[in-house]
C-alpha positions in Angstrom: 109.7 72.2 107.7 107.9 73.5 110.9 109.1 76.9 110.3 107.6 76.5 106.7 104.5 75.3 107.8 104.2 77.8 110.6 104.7 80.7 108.3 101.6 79.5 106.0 99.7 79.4 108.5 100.5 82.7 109.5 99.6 83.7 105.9 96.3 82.1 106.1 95.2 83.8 109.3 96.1 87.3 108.1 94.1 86.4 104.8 91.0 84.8 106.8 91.1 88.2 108.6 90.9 90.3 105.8 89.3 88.9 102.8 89.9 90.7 99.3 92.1 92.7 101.2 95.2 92.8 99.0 96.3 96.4 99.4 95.1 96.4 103.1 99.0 97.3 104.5 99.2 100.3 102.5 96.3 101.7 104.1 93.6 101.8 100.5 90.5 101.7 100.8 87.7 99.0 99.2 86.2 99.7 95.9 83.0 100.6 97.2 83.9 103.5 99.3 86.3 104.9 96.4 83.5 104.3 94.1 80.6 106.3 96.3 79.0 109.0 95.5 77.1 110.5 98.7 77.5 109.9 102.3 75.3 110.8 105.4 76.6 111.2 109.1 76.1 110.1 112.1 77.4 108.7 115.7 77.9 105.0 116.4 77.0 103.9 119.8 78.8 100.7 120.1 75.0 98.6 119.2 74.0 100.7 116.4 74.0 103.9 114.3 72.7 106.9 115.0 71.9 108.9 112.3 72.7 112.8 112.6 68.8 113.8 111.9 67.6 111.2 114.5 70.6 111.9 117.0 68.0 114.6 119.1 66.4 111.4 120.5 69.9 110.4 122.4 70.8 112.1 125.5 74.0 110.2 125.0 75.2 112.5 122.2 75.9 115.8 124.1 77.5 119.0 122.9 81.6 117.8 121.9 79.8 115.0 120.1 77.6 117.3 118.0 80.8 120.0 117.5 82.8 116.8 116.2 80.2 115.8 113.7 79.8 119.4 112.5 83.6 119.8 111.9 83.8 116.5 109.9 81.1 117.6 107.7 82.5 120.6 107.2 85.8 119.2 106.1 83.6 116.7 104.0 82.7 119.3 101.9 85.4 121.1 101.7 87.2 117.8 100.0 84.5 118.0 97.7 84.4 113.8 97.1 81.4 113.2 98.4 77.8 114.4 98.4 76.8 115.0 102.0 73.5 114.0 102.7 70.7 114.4 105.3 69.2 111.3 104.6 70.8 108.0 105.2 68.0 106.3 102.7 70.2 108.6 100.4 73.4 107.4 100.9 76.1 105.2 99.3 78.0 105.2 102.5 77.0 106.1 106.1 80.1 107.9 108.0 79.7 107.7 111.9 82.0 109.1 115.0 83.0 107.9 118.5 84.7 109.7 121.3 87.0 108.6 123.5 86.1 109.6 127.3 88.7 112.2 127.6 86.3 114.8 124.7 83.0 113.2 126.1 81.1 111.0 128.6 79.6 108.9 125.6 81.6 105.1 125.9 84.8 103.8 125.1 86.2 103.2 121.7 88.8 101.3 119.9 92.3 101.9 117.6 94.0 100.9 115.0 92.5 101.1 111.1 90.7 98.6 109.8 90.0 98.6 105.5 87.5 95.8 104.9 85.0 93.0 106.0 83.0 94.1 109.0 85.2 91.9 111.8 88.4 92.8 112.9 91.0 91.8 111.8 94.4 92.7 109.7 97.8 94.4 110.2 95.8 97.8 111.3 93.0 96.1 113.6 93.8 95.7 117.1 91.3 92.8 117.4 90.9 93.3 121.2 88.1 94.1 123.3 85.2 92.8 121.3 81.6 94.2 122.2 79.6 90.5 122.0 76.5 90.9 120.4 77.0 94.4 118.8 76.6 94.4 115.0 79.1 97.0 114.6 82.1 94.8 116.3 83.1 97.8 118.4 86.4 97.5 119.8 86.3 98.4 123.7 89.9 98.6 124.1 91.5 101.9 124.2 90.2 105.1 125.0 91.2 107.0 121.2 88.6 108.9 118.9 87.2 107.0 116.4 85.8 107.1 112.2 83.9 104.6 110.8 83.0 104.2 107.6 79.6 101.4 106.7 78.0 100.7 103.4 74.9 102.6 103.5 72.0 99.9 103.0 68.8 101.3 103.0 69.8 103.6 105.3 71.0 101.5 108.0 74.6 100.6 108.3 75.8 98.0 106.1 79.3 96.2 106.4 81.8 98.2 108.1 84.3 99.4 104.9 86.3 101.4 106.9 87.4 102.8 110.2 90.5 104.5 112.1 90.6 105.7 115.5 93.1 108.5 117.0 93.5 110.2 120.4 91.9 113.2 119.5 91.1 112.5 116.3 88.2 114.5 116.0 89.1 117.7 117.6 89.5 121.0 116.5 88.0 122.5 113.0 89.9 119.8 110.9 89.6 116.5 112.6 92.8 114.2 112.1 90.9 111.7 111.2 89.0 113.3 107.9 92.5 114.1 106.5 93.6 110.2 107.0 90.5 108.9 105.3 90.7 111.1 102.9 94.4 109.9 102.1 93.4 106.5 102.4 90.7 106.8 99.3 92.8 109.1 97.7 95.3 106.2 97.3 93.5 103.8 95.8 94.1 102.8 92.4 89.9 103.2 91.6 90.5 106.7 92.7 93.0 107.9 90.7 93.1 109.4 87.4 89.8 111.4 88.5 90.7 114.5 89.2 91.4 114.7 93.1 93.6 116.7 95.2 96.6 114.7 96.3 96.3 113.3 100.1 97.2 116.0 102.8 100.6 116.0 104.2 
């Protein structure tokens, strides 16, 4: 009986985590990111995000950030999902970066993946190292490169839908990290039948 109750429980927490989450262990990703249309970039700096137009204004960002961001738009448009805009006013979905210390002098970042409600949480969410106070629920943990993925809402960042963090995720001329988000929509069930490439290998 303890055993039985202990293993609801368990059940309840991971639910509680991750709400509406029912494909969250095979890494899909929520309808409204599967659904989008456009996207802008930026760079999330733990309290807020940056976007790329504004980013001039942050000695923070120096010259790996700005490489990074290039080569994820890049590989953005190569995929040819999404509608890469200047503007985050004009987006569906706002896509920011983090590096870890060892590409840039910029913070500390987080791992693990996390498909869903803005908090941590969930079989891919390390849930460690919470930045109090910070909208963005930065995890402070690890040292890894990081993409996150918010709803756009009138250009400012909206509920985190999506994020996955890598030790050097974002380096080189095909970041790691584009290639598993792009698997990750790629796989879910509102994305299919539409006329994408399969996920990279």
């Amino acid at each position: 009986m303890r055993k039985l109750v202990g293993a609801a429980l368990a059940a309840l927490l991971v639910l509680s985590l991750a709400p509406g989450l029912a494909h969250a262990g095979k890494h899909r990703v929520p309808a409204r990111v599967a659904e989008a249309r456009s996207v802008a970039l930026g760079y999330d700096l733990g309290d807020r995000f940056v976007s790329d137009g504004a980013s001039a204004a942050e000695p923070i960002l120096g010259p790996a950030e700005r490489r990074a961001l290039r080569a994820v738009r890049e590989e953005l448009r190569r995929w040819g999902r999404y509608t890469v805009v200047a503007r985050p006013e004009e987006a569906d979905l706002l896509v920011a970066i983090r590096l870890g210390p060892s590409a840039s002098h910029s913070g500390v970042i987080g791992n693990g993946v996390s498909n869903g409600s803005g908090g941590l949480g969930g079989p891919f969410d390390s849930g460690g190292g919470l930045r109090r106070g910070s909208s963005y629920n930065v995890d402070t943990s690890t040292v890894d490169d990081m993409l996150i993925v918010y709803d756009g809402v009138e250009g400012r960042a909206g509920k985190r839908l999506w994020r996955a963090s890598k030790e050097d995720g974002l380096a080189g001329d095909a970041p790691a990290l584009v290639a598993q988000f792009r698997a990750d929509v790629e796989r879910t069930p509102a994305a299919a039948g539409k006329g994408e490439t399969k996920p990279p290998q």
